[in-house]
The first five atom37 places (N, CA, C, CB, O) and aatype in JSON, in Angstrom:
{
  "aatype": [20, 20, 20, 20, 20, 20, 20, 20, 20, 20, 20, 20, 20, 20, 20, 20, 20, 20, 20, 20, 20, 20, 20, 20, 20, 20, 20, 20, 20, 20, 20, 20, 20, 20, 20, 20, 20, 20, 20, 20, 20, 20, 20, 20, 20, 20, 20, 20, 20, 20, 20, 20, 20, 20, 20, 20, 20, 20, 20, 20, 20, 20, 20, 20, 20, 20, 20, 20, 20, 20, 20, 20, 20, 20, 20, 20, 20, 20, 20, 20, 20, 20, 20, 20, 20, 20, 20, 20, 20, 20, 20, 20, 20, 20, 20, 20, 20, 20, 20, 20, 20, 20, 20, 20, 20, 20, 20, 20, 20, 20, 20, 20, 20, 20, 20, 20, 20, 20, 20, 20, 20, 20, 20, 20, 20, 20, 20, 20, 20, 20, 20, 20, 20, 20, 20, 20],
  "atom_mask": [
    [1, 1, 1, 1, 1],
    [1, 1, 1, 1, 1],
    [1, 1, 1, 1, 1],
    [1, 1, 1, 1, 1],
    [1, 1, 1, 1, 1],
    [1, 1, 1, 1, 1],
    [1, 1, 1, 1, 1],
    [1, 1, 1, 1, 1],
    [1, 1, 1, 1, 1],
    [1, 1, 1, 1, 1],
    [1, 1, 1, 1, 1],
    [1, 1, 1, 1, 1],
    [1, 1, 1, 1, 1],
    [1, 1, 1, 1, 1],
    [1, 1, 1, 1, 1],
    [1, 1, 1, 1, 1],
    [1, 1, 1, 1, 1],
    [1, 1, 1, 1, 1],
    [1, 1, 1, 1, 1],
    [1, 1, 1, 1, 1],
    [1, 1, 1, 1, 1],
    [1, 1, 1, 1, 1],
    [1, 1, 1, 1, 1],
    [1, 1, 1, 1, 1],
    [1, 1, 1, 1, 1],
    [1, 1, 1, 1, 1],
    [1, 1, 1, 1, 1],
    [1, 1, 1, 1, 1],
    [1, 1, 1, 1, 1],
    [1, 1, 1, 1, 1],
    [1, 1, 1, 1, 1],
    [1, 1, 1, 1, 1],
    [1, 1, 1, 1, 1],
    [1, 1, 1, 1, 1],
    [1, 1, 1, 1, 1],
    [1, 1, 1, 1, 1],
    [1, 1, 1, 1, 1],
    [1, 1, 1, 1, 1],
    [1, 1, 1, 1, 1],
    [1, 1, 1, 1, 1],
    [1, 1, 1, 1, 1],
    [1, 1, 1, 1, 1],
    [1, 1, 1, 1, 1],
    [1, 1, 1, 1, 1],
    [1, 1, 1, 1, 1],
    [1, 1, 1, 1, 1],
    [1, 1, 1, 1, 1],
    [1, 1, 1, 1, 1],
    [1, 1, 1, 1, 1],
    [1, 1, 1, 1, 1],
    [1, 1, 1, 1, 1],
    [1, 1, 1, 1, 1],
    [1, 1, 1, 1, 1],
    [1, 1, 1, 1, 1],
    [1, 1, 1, 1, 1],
    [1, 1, 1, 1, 1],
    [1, 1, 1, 1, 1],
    [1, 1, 1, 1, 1],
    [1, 1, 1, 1, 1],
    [1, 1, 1, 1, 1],
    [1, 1, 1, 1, 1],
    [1, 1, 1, 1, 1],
    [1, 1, 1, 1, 1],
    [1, 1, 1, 1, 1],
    [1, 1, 1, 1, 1],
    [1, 1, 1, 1, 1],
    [1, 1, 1, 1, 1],
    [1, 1, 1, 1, 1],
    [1, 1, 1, 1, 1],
    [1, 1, 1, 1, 1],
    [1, 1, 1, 1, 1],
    [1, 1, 1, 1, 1],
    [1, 1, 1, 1, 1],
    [1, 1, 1, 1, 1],
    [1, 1, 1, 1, 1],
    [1, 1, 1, 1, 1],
    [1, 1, 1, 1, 1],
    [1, 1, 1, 1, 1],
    [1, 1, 1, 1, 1],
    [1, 1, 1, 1, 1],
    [1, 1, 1, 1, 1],
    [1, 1, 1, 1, 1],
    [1, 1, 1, 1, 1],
    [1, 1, 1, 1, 1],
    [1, 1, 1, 1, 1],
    [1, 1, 1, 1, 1],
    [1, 1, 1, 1, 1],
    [1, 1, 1, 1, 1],
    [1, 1, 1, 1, 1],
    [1, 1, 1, 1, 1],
    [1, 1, 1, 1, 1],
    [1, 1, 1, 1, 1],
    [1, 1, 1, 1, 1],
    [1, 1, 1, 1, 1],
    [1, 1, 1, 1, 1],
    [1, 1, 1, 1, 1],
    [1, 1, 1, 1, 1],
    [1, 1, 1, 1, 1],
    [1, 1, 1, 1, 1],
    [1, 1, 1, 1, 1],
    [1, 1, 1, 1, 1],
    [1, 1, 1, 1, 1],
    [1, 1, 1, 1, 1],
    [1, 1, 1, 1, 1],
    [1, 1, 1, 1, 1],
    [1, 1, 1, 1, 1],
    [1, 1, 1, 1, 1],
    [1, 1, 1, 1, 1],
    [1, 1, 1, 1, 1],
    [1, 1, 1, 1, 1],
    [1, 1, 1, 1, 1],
    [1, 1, 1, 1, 1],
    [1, 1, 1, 1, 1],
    [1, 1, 1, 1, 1],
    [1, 1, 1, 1, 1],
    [1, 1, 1, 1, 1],
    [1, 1, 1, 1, 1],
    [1, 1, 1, 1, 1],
    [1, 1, 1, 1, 1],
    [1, 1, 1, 1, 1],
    [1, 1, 1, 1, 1],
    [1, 1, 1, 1, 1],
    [1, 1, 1, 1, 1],
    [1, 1, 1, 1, 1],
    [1, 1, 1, 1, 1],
    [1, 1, 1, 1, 1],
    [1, 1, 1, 1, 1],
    [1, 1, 1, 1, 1],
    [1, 1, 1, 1, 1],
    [1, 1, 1, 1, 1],
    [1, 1, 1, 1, 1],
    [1, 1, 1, 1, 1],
    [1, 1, 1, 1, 1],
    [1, 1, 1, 1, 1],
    [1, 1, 1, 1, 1],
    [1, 1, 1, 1, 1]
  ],
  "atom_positions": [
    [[-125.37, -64.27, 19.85], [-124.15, -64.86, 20.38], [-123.03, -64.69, 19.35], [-124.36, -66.35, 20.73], [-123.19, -65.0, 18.17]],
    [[-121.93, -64.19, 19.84], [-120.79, -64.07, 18.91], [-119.7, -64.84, 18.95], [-120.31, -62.97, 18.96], [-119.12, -64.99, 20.02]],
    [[-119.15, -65.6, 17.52], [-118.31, -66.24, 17.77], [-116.76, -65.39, 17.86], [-118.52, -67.24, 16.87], [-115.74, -66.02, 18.12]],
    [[-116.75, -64.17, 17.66], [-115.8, -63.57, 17.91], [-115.18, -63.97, 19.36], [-116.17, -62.29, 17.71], [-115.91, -64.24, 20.31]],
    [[-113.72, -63.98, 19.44], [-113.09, -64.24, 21.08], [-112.47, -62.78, 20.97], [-111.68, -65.81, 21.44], [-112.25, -62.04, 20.01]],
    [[-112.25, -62.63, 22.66], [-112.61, -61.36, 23.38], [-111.05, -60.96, 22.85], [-113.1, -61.4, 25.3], [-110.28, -61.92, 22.74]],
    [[-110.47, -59.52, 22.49], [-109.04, -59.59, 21.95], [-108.05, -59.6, 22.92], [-108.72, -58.51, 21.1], [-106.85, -59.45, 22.69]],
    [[-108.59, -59.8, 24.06], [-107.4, -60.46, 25.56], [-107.77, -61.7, 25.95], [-107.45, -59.57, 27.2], [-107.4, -62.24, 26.99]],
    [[-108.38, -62.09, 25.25], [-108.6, -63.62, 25.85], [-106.69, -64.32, 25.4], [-110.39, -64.72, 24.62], [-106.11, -64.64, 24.36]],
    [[-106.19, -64.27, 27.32], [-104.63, -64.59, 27.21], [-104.71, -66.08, 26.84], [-103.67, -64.32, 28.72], [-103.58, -66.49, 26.57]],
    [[-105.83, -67.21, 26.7], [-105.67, -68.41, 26.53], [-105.63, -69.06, 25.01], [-106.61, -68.88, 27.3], [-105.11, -70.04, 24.47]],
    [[-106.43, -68.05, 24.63], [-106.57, -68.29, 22.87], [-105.26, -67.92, 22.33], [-107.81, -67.23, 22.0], [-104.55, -68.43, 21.47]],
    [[-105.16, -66.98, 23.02], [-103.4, -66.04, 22.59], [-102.51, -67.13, 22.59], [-102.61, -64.69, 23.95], [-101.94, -67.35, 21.52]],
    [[-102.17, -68.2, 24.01], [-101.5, -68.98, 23.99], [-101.82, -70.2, 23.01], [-101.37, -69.15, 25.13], [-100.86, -70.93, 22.76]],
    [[-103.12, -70.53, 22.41], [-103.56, -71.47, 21.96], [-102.91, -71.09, 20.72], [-104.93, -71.73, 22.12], [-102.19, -71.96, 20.23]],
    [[-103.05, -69.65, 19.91], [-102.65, -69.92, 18.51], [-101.23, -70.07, 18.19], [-103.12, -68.92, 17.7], [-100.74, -70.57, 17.18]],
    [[-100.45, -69.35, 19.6], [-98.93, -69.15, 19.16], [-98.52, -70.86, 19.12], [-97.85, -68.04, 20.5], [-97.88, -71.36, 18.19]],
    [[-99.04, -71.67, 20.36], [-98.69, -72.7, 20.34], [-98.99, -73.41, 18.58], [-99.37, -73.25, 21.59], [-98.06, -73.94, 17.96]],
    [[-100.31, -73.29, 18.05], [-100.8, -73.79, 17.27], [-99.58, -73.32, 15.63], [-102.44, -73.3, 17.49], [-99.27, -74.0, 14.65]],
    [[-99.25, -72.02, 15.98], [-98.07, -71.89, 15.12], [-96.7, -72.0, 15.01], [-98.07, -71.15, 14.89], [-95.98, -71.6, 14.09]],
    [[-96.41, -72.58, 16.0], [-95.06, -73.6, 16.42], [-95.5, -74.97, 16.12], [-94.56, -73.57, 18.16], [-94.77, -75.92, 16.41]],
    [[-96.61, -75.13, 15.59], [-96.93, -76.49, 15.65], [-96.3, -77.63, 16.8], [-96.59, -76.87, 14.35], [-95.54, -78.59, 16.76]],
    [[-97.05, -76.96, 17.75], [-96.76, -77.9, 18.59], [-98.49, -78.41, 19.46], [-95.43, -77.18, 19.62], [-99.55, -77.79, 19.52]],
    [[-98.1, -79.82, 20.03], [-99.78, -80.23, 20.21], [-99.59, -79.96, 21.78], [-100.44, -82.16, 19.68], [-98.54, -79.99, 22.42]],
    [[-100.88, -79.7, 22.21], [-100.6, -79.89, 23.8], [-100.56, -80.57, 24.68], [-100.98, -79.52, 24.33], [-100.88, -80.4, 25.85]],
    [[-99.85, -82.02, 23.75], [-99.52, -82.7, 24.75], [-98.26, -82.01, 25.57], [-99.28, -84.04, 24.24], [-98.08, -81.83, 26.77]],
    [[-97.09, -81.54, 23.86], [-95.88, -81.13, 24.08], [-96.07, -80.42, 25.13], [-95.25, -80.53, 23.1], [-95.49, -80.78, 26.15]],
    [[-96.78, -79.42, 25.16], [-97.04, -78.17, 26.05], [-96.89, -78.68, 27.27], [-98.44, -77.44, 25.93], [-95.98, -78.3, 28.0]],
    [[-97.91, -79.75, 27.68], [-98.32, -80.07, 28.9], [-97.21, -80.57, 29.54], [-99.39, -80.92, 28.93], [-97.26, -80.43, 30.77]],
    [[-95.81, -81.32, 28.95], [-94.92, -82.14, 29.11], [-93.61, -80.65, 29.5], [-94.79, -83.35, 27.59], [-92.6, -80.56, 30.2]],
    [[-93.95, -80.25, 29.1], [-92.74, -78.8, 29.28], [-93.02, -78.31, 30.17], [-92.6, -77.59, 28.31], [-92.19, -77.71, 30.86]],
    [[-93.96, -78.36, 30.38], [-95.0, -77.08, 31.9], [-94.97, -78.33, 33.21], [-97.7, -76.49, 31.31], [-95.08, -77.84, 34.34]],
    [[-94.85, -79.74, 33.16], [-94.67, -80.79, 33.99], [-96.27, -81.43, 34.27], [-93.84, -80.25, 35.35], [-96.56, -82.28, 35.12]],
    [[-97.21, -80.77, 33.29], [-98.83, -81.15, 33.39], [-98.83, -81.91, 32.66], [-99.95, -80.28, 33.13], [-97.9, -82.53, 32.15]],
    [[-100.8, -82.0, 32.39], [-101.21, -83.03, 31.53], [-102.21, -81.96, 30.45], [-102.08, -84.43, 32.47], [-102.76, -80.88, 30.66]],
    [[-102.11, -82.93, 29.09], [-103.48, -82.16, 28.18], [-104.59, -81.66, 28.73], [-104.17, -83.04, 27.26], [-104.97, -80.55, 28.38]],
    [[-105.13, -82.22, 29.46], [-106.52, -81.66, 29.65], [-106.13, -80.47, 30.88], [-107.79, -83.03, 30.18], [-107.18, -79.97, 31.3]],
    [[-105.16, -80.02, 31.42], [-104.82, -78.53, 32.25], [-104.46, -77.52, 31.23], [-103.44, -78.61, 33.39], [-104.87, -76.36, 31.2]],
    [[-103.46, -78.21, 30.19], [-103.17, -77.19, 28.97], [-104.43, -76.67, 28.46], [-102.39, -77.87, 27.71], [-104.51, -75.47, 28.22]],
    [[-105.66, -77.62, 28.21], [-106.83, -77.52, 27.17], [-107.97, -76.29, 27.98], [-107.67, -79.38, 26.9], [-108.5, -75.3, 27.46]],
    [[-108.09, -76.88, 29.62], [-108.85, -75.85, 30.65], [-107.65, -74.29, 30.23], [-108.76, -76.63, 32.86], [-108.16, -73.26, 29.79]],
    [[-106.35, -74.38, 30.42], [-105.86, -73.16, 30.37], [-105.76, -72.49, 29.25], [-104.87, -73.15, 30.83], [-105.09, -71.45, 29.3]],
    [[-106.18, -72.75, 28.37], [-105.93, -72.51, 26.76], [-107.37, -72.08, 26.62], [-105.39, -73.99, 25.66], [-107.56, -71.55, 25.52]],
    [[-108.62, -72.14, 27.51], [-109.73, -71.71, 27.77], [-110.33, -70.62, 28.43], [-110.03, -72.4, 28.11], [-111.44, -70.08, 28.39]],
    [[-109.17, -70.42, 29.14], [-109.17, -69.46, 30.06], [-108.6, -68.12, 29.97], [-108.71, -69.93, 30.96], [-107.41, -67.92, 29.73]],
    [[-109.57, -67.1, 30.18], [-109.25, -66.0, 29.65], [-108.23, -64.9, 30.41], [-110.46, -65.52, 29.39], [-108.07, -63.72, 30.11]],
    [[-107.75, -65.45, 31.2], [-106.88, -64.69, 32.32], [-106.12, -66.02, 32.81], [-107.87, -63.79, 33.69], [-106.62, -67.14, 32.81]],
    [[-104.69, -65.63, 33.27], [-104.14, -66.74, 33.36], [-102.88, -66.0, 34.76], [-103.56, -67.38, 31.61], [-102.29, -64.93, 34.65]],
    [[-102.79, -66.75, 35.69], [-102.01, -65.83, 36.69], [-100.67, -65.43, 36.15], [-101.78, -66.55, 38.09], [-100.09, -66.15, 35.34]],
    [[-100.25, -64.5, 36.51], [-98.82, -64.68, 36.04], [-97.53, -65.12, 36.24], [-98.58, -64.03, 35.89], [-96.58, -64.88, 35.5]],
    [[-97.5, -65.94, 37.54], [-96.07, -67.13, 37.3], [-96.85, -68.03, 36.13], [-95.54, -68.41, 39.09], [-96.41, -68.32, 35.01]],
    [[-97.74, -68.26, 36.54], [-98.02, -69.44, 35.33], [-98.11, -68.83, 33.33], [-99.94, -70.17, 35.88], [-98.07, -69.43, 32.26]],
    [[-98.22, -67.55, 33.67], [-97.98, -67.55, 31.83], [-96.56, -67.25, 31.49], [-98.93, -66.24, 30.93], [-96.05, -67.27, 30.37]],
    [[-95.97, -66.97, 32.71], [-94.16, -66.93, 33.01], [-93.55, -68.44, 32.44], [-93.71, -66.82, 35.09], [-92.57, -68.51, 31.69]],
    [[-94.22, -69.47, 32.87], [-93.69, -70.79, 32.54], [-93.97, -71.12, 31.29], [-94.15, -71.8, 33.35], [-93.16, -71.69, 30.55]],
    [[-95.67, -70.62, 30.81], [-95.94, -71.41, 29.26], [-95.07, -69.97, 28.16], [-98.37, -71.69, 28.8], [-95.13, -70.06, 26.93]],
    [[-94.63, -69.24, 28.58], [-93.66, -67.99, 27.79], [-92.7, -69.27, 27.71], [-92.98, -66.18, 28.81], [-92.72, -70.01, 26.73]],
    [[-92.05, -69.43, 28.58], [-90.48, -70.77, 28.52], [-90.82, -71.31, 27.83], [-89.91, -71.88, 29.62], [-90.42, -71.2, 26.67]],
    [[-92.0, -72.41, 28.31], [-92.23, -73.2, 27.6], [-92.22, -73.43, 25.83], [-93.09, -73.28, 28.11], [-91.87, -74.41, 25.17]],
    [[-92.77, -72.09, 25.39], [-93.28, -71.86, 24.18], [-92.45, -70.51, 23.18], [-94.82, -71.57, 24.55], [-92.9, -69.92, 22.2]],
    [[-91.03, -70.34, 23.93], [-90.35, -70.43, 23.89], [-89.87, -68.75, 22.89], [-90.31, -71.78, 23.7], [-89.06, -68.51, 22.0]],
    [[-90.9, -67.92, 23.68], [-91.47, -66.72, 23.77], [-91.72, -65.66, 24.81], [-92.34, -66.96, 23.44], [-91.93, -66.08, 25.94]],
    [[-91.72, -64.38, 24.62], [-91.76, -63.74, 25.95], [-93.5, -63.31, 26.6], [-90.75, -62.29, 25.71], [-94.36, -62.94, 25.81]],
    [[-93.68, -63.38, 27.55], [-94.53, -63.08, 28.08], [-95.21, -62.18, 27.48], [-94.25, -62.89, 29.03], [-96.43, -62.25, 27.36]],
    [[-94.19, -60.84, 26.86], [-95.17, -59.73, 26.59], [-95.77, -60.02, 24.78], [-94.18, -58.0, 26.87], [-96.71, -59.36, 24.35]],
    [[-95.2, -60.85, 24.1], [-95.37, -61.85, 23.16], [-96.54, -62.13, 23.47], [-94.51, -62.93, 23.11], [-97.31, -61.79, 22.58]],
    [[-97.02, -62.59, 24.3], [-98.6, -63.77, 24.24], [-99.14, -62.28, 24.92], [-98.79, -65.89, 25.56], [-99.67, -61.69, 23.99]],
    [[-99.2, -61.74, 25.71], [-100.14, -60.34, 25.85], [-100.56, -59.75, 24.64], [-99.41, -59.16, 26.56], [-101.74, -59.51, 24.39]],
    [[-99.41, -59.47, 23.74], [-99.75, -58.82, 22.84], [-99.83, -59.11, 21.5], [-99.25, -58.07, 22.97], [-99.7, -58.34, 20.55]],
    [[-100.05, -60.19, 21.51], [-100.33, -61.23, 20.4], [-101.36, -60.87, 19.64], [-100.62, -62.54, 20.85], [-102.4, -60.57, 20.22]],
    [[-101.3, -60.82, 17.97], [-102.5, -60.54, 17.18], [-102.21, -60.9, 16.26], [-103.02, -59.4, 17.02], [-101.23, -60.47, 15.64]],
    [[-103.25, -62.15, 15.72], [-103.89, -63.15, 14.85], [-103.49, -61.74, 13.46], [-106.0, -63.75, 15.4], [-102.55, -61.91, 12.68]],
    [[-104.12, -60.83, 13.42], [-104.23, -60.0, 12.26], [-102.6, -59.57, 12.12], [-105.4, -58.65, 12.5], [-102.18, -59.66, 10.97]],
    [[-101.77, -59.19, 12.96], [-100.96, -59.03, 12.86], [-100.15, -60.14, 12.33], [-100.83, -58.55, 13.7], [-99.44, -59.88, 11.36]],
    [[-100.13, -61.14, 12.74], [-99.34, -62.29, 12.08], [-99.99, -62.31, 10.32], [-99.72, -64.0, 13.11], [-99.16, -62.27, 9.41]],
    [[-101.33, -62.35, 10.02], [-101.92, -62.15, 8.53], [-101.21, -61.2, 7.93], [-103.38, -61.73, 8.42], [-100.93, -61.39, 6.74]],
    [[-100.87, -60.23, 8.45], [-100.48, -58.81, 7.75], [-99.11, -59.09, 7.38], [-100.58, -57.38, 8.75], [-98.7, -58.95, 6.22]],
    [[-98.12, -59.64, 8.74], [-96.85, -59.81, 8.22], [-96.56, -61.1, 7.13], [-95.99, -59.93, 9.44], [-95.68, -61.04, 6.28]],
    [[-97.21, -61.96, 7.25], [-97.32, -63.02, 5.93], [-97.45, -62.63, 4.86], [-98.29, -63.86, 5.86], [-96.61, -62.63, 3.95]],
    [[-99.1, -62.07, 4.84], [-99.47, -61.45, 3.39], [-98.45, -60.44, 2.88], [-100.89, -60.69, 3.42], [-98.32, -60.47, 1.65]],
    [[-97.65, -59.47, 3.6], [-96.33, -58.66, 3.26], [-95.0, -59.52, 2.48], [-95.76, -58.07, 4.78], [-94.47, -59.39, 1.37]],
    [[-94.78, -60.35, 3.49], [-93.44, -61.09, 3.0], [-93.29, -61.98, 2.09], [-92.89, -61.68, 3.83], [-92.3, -62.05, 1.36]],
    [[-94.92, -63.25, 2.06], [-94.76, -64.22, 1.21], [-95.92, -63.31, -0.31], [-95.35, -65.99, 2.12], [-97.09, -62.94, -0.45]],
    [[-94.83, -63.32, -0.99], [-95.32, -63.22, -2.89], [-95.64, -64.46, -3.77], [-94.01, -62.59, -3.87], [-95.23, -65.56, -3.41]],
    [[-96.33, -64.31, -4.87], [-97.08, -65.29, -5.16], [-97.35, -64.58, -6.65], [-98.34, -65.63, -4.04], [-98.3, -63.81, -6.81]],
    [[-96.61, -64.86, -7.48], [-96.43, -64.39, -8.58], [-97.65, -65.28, -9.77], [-94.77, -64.54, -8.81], [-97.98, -64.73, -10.82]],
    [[-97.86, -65.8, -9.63], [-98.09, -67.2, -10.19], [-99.69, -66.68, -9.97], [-97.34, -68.82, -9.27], [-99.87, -65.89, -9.05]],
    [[-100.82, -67.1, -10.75], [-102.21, -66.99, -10.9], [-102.64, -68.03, -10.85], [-102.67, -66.43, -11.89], [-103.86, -68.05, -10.7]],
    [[-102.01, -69.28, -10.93], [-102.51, -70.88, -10.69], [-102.3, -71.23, -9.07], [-101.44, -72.1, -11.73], [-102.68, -72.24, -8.47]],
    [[-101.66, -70.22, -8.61], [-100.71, -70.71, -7.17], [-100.2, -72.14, -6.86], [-101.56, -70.46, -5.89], [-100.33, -72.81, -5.84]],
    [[-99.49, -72.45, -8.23], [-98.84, -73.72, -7.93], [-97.29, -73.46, -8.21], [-99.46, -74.95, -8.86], [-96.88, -72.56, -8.94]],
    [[-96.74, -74.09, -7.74], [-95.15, -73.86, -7.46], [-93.84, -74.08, -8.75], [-94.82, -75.01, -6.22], [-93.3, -75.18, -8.89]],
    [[-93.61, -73.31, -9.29], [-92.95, -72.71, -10.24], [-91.39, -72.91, -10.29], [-93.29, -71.42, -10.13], [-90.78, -71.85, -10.14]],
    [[-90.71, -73.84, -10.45], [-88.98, -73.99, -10.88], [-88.59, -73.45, -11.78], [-88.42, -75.17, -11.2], [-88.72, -73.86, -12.93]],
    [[-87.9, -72.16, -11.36], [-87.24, -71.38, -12.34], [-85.85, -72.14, -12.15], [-87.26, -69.66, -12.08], [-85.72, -72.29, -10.93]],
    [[-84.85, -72.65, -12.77], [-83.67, -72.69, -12.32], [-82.23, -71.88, -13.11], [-83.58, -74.08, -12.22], [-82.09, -71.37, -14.22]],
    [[-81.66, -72.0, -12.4], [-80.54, -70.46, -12.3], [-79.67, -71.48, -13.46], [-79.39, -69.84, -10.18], [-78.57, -70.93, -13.52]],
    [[-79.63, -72.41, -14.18], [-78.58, -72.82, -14.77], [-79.89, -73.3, -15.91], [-77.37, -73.95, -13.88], [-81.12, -73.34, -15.88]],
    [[-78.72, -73.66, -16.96], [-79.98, -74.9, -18.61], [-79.75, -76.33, -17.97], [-78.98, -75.07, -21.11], [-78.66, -76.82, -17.68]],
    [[-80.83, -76.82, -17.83], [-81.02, -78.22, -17.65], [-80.42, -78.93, -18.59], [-82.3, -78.6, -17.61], [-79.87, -79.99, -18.29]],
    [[-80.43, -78.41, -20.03], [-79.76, -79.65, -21.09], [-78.04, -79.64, -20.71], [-80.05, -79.13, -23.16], [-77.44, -80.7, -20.56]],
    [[-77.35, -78.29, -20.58], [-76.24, -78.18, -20.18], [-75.45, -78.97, -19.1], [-76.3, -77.19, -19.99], [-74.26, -79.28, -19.12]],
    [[-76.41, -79.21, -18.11], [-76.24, -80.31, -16.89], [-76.38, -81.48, -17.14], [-77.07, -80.23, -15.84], [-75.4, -82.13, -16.79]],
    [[-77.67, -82.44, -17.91], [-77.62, -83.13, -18.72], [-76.59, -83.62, -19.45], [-78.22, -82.79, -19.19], [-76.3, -84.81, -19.35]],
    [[-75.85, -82.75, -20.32], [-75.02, -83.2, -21.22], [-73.29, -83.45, -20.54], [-75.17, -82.06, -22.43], [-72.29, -84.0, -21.01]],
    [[-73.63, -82.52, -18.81], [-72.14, -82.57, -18.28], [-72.57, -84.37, -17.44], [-71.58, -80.76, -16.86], [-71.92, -85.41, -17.33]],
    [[-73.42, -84.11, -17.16], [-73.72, -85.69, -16.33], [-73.37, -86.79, -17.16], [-75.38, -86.01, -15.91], [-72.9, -87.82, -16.66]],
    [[-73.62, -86.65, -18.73], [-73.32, -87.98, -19.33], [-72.26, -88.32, -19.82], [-74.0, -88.28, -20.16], [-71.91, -89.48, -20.04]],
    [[-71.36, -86.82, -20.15], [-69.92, -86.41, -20.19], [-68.79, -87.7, -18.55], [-70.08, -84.06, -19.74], [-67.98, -88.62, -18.41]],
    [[-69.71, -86.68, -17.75], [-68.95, -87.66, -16.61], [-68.94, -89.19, -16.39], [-69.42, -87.3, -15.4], [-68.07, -89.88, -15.86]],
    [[-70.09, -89.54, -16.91], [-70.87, -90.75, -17.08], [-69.77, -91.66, -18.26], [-72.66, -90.29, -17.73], [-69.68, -92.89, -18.21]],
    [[-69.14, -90.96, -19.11], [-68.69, -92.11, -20.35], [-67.1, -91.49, -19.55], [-69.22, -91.74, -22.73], [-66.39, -92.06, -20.38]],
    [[-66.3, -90.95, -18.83], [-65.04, -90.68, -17.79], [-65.17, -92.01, -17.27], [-65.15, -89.35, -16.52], [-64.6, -93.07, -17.54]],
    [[-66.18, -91.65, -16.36], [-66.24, -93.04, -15.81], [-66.33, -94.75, -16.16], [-67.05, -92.87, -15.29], [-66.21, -95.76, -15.47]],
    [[-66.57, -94.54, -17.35], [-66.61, -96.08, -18.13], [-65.64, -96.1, -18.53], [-67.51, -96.5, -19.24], [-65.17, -97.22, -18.76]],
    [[-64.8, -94.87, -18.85], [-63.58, -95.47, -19.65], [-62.34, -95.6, -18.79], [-63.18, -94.55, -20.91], [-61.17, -95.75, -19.12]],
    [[-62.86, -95.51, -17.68], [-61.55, -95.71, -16.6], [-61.92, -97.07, -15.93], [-61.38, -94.35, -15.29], [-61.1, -97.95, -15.68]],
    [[-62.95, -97.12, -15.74], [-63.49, -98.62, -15.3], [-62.83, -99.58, -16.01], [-65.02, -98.91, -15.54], [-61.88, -100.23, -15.56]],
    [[-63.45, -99.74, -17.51], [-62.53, -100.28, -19.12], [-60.8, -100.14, -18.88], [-63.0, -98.91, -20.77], [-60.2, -101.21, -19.04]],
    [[-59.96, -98.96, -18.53], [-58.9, -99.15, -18.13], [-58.61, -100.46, -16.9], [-58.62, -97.85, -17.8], [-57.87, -101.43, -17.06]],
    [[-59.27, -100.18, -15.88], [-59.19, -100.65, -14.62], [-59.08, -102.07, -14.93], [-60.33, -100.25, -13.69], [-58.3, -102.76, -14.27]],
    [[-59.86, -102.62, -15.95], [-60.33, -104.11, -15.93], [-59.2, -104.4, -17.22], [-62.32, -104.47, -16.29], [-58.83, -105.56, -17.11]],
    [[-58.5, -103.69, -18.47], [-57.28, -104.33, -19.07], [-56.35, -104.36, -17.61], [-56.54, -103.33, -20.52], [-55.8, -105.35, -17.13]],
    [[-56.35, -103.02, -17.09], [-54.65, -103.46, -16.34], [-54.35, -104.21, -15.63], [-54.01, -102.73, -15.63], [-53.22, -104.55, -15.3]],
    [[-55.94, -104.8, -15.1], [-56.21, -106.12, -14.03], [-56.11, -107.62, -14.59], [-57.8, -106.03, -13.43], [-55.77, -108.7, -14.1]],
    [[-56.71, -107.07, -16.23], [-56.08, -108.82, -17.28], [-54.75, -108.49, -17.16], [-56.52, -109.13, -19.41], [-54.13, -109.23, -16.4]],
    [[-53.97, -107.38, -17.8], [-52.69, -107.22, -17.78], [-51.82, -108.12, -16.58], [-52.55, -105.77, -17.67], [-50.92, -108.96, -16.61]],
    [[-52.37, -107.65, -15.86], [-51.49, -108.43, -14.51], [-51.42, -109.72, -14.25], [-51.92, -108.1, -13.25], [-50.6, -110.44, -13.69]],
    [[-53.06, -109.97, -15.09], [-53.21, -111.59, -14.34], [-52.64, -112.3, -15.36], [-54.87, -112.29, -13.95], [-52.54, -113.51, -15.18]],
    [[-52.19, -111.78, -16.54], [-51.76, -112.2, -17.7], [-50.15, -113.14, -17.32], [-51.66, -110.74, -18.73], [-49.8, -114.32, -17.3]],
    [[-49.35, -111.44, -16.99], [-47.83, -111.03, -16.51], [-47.77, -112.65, -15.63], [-47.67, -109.16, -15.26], [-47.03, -113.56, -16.02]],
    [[-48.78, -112.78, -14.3], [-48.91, -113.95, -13.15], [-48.85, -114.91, -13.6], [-49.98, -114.1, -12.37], [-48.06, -115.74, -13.14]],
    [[-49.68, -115.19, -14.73], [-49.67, -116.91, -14.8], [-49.23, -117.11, -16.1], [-51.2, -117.75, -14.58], [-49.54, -118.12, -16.74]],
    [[-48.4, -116.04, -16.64], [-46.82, -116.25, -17.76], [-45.97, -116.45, -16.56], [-46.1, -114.59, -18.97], [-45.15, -117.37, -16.58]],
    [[-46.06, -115.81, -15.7], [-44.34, -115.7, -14.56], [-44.65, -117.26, -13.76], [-44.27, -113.77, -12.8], [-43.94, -117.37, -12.76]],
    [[-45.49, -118.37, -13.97], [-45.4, -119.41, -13.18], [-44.73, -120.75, -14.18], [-46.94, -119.63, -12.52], [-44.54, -121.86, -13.68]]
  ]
}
């Protein structure tokens, strides 16, 4: 017995594209006007009429000839092509385009601007209240 699925099985086809939109089938079932367990029988089914793979194409928001010709290896191939992975730990790496101490040192720059205008803010506010209750 093989666990291989047949490479036209149109239901698996729809099962993975859905599964890579991450979407669950409830969503599915709710777009198509069904319920999970018709999505789950049709997602089983290896032939599917065609108004009805016309609707889960809409639905899933893809063309018909998309889920015909859909291949699992093909999606591997274009991944493994595009996403690089420089790194031998495969953990995620911050290079950043500027010096951290440089940013650092402008943040605390802005940081003592701001105190010393605050410090202004609060003489010119004694100032005034000074001027007020001399002028009574």
């Amino acid at each position: 017995m093989s666990t291989l699925t047949k490479p036209n099985h149109i239901g698996r086809k729809i099962s993975r594209i859905r599964e890579l939109k991450d979407m669950k089938q409830e969503a599915l079932a709710q777009a198509l006007g069904t319920n999970q367990q018709a999505v789950s029988i049709m997602e089983n089914s290896e032939t599917i009429e065609e108004e009805k793979l016309i609707e889960v194409a809409k639905a899933l928001g893809v063309t018909v000839e998309a889920i015909k010709n859909f291949s699992e290896e093909a999606v591997f191939n274009i991944i493994g092509n595009t996403v690089t992975n420089h790194d031998s730990a495969g953990f995620f790496q911050y290079h950043p385009t500027f010096n951290p101490i440089d940013k650092l040192i402008e943040v605390y720059q802005e940081k003592e601007k701001l105190y010393e205008r605050l410090l202004q803010a609060e003489k010119d506010k004694n100032d005034y209240l000074e001027n007020l209750v001399k002028g009574k």
